[in-house]
C-alpha positions as CSV (number, residue, x, y, z in Angstrom):
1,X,12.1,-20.7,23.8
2,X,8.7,-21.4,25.3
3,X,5.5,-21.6,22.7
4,X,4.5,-18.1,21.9
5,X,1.8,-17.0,19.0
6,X,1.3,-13.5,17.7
7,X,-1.7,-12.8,15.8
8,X,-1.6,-10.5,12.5
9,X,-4.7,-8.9,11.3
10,X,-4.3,-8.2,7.4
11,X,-7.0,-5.8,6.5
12,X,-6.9,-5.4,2.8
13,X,-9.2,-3.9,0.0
14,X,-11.3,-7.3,-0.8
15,X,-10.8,-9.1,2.6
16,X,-9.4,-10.0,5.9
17,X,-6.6,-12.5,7.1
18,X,-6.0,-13.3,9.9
19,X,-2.0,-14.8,10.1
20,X,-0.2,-16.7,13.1
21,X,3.1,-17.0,13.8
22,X,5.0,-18.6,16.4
23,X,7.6,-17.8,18.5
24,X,10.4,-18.4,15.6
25,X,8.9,-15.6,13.8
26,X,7.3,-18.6,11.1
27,X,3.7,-18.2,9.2
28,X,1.9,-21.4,10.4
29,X,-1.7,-20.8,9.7
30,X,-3.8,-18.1,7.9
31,X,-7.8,-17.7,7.3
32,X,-9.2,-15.3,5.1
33,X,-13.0,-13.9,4.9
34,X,-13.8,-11.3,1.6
35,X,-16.1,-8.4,2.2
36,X,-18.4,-6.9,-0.2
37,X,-17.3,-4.0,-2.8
38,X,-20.0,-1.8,-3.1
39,X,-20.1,0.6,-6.4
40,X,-23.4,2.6,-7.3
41,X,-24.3,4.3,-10.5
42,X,-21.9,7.2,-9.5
43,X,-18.8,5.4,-9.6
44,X,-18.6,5.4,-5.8
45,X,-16.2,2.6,-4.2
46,X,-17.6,2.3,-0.5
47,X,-17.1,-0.8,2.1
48,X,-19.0,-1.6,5.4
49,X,-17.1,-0.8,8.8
50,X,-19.3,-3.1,10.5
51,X,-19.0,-6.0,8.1
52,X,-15.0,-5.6,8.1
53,X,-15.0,-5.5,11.9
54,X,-16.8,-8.7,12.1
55,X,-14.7,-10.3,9.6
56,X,-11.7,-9.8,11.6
57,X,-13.5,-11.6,14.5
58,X,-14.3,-14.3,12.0
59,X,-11.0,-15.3,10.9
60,X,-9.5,-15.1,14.5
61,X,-11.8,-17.5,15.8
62,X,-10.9,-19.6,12.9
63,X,-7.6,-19.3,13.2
64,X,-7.3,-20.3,16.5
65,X,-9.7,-22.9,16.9
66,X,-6.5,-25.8,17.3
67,X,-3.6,-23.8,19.2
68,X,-3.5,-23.4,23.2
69,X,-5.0,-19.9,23.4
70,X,-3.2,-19.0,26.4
71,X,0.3,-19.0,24.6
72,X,-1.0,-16.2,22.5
73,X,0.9,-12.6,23.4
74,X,0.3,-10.1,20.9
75,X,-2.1,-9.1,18.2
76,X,-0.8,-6.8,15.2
77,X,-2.6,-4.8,12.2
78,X,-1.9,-3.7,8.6
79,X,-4.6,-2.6,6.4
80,X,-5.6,-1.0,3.4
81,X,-4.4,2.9,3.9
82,X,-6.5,5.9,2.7
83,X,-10.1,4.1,3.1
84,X,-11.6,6.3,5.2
85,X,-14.9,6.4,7.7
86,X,-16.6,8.1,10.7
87,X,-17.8,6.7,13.6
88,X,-19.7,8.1,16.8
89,X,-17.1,8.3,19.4
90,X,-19.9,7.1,22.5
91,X,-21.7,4.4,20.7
92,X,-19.0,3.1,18.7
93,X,-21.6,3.2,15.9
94,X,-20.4,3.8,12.2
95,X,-21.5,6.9,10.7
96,X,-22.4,5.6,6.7
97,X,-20.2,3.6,4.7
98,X,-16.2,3.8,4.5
99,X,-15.3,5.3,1.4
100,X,-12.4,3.4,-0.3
101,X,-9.0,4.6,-1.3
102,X,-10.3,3.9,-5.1
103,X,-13.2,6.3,-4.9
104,X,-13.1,10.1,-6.4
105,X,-16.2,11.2,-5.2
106,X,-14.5,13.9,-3.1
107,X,-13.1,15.2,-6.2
108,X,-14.9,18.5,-5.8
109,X,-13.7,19.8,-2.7
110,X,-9.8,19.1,-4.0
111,X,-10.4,21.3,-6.5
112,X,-12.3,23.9,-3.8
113,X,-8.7,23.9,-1.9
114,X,-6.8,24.1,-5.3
115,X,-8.6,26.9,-6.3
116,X,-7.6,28.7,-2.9
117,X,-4.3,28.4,-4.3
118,X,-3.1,26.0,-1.7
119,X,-2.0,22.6,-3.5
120,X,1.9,23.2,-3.3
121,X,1.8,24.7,0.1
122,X,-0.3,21.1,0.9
123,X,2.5,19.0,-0.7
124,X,5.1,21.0,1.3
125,X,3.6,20.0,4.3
126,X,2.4,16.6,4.1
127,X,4.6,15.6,1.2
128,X,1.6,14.3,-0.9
129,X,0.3,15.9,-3.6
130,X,-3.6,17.4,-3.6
131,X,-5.9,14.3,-4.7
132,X,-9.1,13.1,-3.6
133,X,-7.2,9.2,-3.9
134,X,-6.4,10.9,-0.2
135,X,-8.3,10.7,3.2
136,X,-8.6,14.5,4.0
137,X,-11.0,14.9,1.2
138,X,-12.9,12.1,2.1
139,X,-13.4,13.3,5.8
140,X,-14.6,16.4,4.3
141,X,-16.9,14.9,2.8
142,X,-18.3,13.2,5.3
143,X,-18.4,16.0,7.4
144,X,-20.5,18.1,4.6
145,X,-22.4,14.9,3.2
146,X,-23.1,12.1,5.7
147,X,-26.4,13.3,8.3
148,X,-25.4,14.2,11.6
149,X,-21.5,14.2,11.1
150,X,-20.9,17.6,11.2
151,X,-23.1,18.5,14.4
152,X,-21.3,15.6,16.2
153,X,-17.9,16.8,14.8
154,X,-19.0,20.4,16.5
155,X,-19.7,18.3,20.2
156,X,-16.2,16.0,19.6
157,X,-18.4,13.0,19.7
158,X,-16.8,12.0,16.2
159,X,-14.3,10.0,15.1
160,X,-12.8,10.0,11.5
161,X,-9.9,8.3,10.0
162,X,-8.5,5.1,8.3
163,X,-9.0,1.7,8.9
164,X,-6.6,0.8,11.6
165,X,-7.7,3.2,13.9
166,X,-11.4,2.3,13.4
167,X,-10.4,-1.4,14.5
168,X,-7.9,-0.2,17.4
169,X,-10.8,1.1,18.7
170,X,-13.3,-1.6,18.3
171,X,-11.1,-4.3,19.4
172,X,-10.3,-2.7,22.1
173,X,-13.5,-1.7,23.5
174,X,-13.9,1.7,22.3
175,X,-10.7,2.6,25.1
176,X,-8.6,3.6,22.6
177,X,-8.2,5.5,19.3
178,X,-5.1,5.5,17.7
179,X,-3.3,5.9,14.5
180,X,0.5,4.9,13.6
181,X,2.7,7.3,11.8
182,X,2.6,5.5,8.4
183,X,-1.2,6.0,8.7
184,X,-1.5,9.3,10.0
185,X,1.1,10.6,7.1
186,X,-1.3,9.4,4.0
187,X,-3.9,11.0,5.4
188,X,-3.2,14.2,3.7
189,X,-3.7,15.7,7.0
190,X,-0.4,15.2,9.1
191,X,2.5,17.5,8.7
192,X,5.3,14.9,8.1
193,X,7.9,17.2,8.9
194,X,6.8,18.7,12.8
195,X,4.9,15.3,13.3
196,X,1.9,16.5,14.6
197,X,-1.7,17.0,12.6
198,X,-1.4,20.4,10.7
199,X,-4.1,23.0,11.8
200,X,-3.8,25.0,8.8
201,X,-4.2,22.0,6.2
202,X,-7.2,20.4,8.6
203,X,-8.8,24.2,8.1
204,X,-8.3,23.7,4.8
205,X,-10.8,20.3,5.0
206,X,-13.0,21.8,7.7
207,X,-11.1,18.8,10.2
208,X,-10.8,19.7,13.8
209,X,-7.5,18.2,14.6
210,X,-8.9,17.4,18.1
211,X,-11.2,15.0,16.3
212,X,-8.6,12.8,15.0
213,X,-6.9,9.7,16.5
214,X,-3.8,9.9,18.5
215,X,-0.5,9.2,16.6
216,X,1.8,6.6,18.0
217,X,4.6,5.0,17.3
218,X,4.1,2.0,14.8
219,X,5.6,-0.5,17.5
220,X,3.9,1.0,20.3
221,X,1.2,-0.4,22.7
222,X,-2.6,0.5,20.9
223,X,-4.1,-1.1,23.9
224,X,-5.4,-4.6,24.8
225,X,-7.8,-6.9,22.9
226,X,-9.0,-10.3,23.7
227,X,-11.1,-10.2,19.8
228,X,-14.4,-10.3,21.6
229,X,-13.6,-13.2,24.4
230,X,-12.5,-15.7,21.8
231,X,-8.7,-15.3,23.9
232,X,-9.4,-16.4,27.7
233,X,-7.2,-12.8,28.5
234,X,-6.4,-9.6,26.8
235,X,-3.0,-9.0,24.8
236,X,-1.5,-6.0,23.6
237,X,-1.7,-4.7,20.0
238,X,1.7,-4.1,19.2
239,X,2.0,-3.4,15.5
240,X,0.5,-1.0,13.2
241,X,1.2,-0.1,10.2
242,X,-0.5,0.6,6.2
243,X,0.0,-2.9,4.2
244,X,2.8,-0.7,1.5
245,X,4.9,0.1,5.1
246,X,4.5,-3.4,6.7
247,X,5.8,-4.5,3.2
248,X,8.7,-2.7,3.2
249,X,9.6,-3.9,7.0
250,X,8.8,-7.1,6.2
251,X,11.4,-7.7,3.3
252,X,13.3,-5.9,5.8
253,X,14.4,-2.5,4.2
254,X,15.3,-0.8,7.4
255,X,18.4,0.9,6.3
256,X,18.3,4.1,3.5
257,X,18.3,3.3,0.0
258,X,16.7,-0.4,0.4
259,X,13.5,-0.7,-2.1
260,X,10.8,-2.8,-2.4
261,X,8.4,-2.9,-5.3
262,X,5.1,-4.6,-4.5
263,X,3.1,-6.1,-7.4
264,X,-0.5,-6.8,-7.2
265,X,-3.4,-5.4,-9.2
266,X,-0.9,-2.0,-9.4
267,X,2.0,-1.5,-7.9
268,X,3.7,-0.3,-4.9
269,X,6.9,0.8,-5.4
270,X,8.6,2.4,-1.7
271,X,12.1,3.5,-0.3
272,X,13.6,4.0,2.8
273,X,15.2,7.7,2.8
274,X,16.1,7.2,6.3
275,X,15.5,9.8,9.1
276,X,15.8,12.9,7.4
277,X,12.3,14.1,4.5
278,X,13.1,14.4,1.4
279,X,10.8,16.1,-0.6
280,X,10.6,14.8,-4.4
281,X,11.1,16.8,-7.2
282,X,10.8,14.0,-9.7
283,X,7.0,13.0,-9.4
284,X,6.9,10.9,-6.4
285,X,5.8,11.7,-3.0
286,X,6.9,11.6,0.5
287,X,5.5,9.6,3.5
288,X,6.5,8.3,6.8
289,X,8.0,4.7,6.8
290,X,7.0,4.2,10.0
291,X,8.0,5.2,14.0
292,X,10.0,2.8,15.8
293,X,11.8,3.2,19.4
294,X,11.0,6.9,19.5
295,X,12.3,7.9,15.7
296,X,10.9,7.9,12.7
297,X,12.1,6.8,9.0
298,X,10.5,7.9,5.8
299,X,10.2,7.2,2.4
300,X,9.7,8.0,-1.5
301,X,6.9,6.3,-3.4
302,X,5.8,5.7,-6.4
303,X,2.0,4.2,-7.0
304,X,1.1,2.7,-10.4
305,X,-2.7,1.9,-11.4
306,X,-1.7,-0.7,-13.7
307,X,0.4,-3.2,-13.5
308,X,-1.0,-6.7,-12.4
309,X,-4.1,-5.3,-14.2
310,X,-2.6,-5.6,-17.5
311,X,-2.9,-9.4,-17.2
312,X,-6.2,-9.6,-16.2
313,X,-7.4,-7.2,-19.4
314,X,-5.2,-9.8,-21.7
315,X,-7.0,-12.7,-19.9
316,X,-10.6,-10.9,-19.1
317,X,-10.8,-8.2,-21.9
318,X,-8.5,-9.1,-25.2
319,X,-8.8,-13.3,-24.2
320,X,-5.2,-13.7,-24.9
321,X,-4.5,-15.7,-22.4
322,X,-6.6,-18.2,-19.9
323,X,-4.5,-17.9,-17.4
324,X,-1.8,-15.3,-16.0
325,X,0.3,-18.6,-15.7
326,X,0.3,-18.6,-19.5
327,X,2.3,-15.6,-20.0
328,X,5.9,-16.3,-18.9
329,X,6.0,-18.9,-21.6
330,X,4.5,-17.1,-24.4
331,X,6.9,-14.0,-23.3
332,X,9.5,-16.5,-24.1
333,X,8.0,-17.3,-27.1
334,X,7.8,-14.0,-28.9
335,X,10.5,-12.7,-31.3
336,X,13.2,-11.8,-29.2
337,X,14.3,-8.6,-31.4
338,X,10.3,-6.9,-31.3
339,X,9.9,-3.8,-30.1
340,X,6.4,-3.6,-29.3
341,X,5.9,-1.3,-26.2
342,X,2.4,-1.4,-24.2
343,X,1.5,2.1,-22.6
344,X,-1.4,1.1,-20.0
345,X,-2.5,4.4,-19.5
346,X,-6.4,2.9,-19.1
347,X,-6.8,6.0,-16.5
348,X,-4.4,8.3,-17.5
349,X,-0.9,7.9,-16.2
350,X,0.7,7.9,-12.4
351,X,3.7,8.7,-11.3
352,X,6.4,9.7,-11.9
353,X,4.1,11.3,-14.8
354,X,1.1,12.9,-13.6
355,X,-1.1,12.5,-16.6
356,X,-4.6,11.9,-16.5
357,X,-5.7,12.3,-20.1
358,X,-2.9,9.9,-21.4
359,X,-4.4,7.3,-23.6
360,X,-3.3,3.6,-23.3
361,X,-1.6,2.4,-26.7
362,X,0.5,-0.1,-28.5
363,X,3.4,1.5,-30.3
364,X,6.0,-0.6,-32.7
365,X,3.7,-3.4,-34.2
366,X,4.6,-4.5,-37.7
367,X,3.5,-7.6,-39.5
368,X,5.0,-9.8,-37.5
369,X,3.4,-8.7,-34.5
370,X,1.1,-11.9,-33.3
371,X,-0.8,-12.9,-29.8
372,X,2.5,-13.5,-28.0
373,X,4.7,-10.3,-28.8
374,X,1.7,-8.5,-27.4
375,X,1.6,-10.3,-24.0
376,X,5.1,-10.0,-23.7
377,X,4.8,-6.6,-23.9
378,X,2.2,-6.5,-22.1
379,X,4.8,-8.2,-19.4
380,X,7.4,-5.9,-19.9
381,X,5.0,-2.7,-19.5
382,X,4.9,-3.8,-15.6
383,X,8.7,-3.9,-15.5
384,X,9.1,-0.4,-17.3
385,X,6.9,1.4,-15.4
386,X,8.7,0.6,-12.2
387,X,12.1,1.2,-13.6
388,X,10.4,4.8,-13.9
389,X,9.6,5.3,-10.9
390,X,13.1,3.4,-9.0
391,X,14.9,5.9,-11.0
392,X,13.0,9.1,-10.0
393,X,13.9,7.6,-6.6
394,X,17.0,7.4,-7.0
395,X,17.2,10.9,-8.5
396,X,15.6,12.1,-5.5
397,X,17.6,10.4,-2.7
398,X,20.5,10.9,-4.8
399,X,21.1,6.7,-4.3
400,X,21.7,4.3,-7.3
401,X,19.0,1.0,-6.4
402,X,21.1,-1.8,-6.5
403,X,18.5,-4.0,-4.9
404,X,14.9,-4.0,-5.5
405,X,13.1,-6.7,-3.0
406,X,9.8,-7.3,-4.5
407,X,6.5,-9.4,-3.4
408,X,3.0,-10.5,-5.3
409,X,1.3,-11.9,-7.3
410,X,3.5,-11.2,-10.7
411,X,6.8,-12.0,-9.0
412,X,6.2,-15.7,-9.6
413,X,6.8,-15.1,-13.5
414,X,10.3,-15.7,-13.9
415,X,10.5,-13.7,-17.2
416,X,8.9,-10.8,-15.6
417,X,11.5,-11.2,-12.7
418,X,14.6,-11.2,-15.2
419,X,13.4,-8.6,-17.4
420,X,12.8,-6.2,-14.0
421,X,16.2,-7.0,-13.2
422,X,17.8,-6.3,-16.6
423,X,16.3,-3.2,-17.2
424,X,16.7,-2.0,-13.5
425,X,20.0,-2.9,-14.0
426,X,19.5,-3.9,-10.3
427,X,19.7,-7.2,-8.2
428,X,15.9,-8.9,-7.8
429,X,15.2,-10.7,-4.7
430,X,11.9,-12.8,-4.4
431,X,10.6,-13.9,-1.6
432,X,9.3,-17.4,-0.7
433,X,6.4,-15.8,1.6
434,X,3.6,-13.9,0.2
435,X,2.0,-12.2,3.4
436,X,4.9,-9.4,3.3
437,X,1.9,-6.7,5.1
438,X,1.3,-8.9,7.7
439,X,4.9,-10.5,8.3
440,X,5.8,-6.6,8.6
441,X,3.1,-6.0,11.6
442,X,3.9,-9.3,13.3
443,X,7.8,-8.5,12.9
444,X,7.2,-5.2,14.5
445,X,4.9,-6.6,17.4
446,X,7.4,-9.7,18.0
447,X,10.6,-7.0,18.2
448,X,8.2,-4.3,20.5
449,X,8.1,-7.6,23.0
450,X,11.4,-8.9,22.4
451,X,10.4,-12.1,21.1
452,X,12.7,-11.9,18.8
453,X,16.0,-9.6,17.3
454,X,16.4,-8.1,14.0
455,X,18.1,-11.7,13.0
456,X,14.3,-12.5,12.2
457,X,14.6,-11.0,8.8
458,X,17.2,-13.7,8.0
459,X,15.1,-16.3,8.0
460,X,13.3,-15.0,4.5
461,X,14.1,-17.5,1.5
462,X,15.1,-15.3,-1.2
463,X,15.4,-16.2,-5.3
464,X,17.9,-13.8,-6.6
465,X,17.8,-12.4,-10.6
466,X,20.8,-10.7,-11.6
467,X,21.3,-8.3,-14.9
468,X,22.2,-10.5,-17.6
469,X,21.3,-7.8,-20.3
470,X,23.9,-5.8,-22.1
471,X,24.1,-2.0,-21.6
472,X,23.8,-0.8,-25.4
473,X,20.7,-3.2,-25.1
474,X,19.3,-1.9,-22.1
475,X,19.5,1.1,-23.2
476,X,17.7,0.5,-26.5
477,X,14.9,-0.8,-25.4
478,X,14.8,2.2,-22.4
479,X,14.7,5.0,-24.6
480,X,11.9,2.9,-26.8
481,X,10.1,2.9,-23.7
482,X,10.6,6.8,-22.7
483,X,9.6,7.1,-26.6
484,X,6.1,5.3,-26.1
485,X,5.0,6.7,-23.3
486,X,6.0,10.7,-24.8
487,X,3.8,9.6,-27.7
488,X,0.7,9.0,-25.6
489,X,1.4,12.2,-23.4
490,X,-1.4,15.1,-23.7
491,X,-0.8,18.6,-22.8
């Protein structure tokens, strides 16, 4: 097979990557460039278009400084989903800041539309549920907030969205704006079900569907890019998808019922439901995997605030620990019949709960509680959580998870990794690769072209945990779990 690069752009909440792989479908270089977090008095998380656009010519430059530019055929894209911005569709100019997927500040005008009575008939539609975490309130407002965004709304000289379509359209000159169907489906804005942006719900946001990008296919062609002549010619961008999607195609969950739970400062916890929406009823939502050769999969998931978080507060906040390194020993440590549970509801509680005035705590400590029983459940916590949320899944989809593929971070604590597996009471399978969001785009561009067949997700080295923990066990320390939590829940 002749030399053949694909570049992967990995747009991500704190920074940019930039990822190549060759013709074997391999990870052979990566550079990475951090953009700045901006946070006023307010509380408001915002990020600058311009800066991230530059980034990403930044670390392609640097990433192909040594390689024979000419053997490079494809560029791909997974970024941060639900960070959303404007832009003026002539000059290509950003209008304000992009306001990320953290920030509440559109908190206000979800409760506007809940008030009209119209939250359910919202989740029925676009299979989230009403939330300013969501790009359709965010657009709004812009719209209402940011000077000279509505009047150029009025004139369709706007364009609004999230970040893959705002760099579609830069890198490719301003000839093309586009959206991919996992995108398009967390925008709060996109009926999942006819596959088309919903008029009502956009009236609902004061969005003029005609003002939004084009939805495409995931593995389709977003028109050409040559990253601002640092190629010598222009190659198509094949691969689009949000980072939680180009996990889940990455470790290769193409088929119904395959899971994959991504840890990281929260967690990410996604199934493939196939071809057919399922709409939960066990406090998870529904989004489209992706679009691929003319069809479209979706999937149940579960977010969690807190999960790789709870090691930083044992390291940053209770100085437990100097390191999250230190934790898989001292997990090991503790006194293997405690049952301390730790309930980080910091910020209230996600899903599959849906409780914003829960109230972290530590439930079960006696006198021989000491600095390692606390970090190991602080551990466990993370493993609990996502149990929660595989099993509402599986309630859902009506599928028992056998398998959970997972990626992060926290996967490389191998008590962590046994303890998810025992109380799962599912398979574990770790990767050796950490890029899962941008293996997923690449894989998707490198399949479009026919670089490569589906084979390609072979070539992922997996470690494998199995259940080792006994049932009446399991199921001990499950329903001091499900006892913790209730004791923390507020009406």
């Amino acid at each position: 097979m002749a030399e053949q690069y694909i570049i992967s752009i990995d747009q991500s909440t704190q920074g940019t990557k930039a990822l190549l792989f060759d013709e074997k479908g391999s990870l052979i270089k990566r550079t990475d460039r951090p953009h700045k977090q901006f946070i006023n008095a307010q509380g408001w998380v915002s990020h600058d278009p311009s800066e991230i656009y530059t980034n990403v010519i930044n670390v392609v430059n640097r990433l192909t400084e040594e390689i024979d530019k000419t053997k490079v055929v494809s560029a791909s894209i997974s970024n941060q989903r639900e960070t959303s911005l404007a832009w003026d569709r002539a000059t290509g100019k950003p209008l304000g800041s992009a306001i990320v997927w953290q920030c509440a500040r559109a908190a206000d005008i979800c409760e506007r539309v809940e008030k009209l009575g119209e939250a359910e008939n919202i989740r029925r539609r676009t299979g989230l549920n009403l939330s300013p975490y969501f790009p359709a309130s965010k657009i709004a407002w812009i719209l209402e907030n940011v000077n000279g965004a509505k009047e150029k709304a009025d004139r369709g000289r706007i364009c609004h969205g999230t970040i893959d379509s705002w760099l579609v359209f830069k890198l490719t000159g301003g000839k093309h704006y586009k959206t991919d169907y996992s995108n398009a489906s967390r925008t709060q804005l996109f009926n999942i079900f006819d596959l088309k942006w919903d008029k009502e719900i956009c009236s609902l946001f004061g969005v003029e569907p005609k003002n939004m990008a084009e939805v495409c296919d995931s593995d389709s062609n977003f028109g050409e890019t040559d990253f601002e002549g640092i190629l010598p010619h222009s190659v198509p961008i094949h691969g689009v998808l949000g980072d939680s999607h180009g996990s889940l195609f990455g470790q290769g969950c193409l088929k119904p019922g395959m899971t994959k739970g991504t840890y990281g400062t929260g967690s990410s916890i996604m199934m493939n439901i196939g071809e057919t929406p399922v709409l939960s009823t066990h406090g998870v939502v529904t989004s489209l995997a992706w679009g691929m050769g003319g069809k479209v999969n979706y999937v149940l998931e579960g977010n969690l605030n807190y999960t790789g978080a709870v090691i930083t507060w044992l390291k940053e906040d209770l100085k437990l620990i100097r390191s999250p390194g230190e934790t898989e020993a001292l997990a090991q440590e503790a006194i293997q019949d405690d049952c301390l549970y730790l309930v980080p509801a910091f910020s209230g509680l996600g899903a599959p709960y849906w409780n914003s005035r829960a109230t972290a705590s530590i439930v079960g400590m006696t006198r021989t509680t000491k600095r390692a029983e606390i970090v190991r459940a602080g551990v466990e916590c993370i493993a609990y959580q996502i149990t929660d949320i595989v099993r509402a899944m599986s309630q859902d989809a009506g599928v028992k998870v056998g398998e959970l593929r997972v990626d992060g971070g926290p996967t490389r604590n191998k008590y962590l990794m046994q303890f998810q597996s025992d109380i799962a009471d599912a398979i574990v399978q770790v990767p050796d690769s950490e890029e899962l969001s941008g293996i997923g785009s690449a894989y998707a561009a490198g399949l479009a072209l026919g670089i490569w067949d589906e084979t390609i997700f072979e070539n992922m080295n997996r470690t494998k945990y199995e259940p080792r923990m006994k049932k009446a066990l399991r199921k001990e320390k499950c329903e001091g779990w499900k006892a913790a939590v209730k004791s923390v829940l507020t009406k």
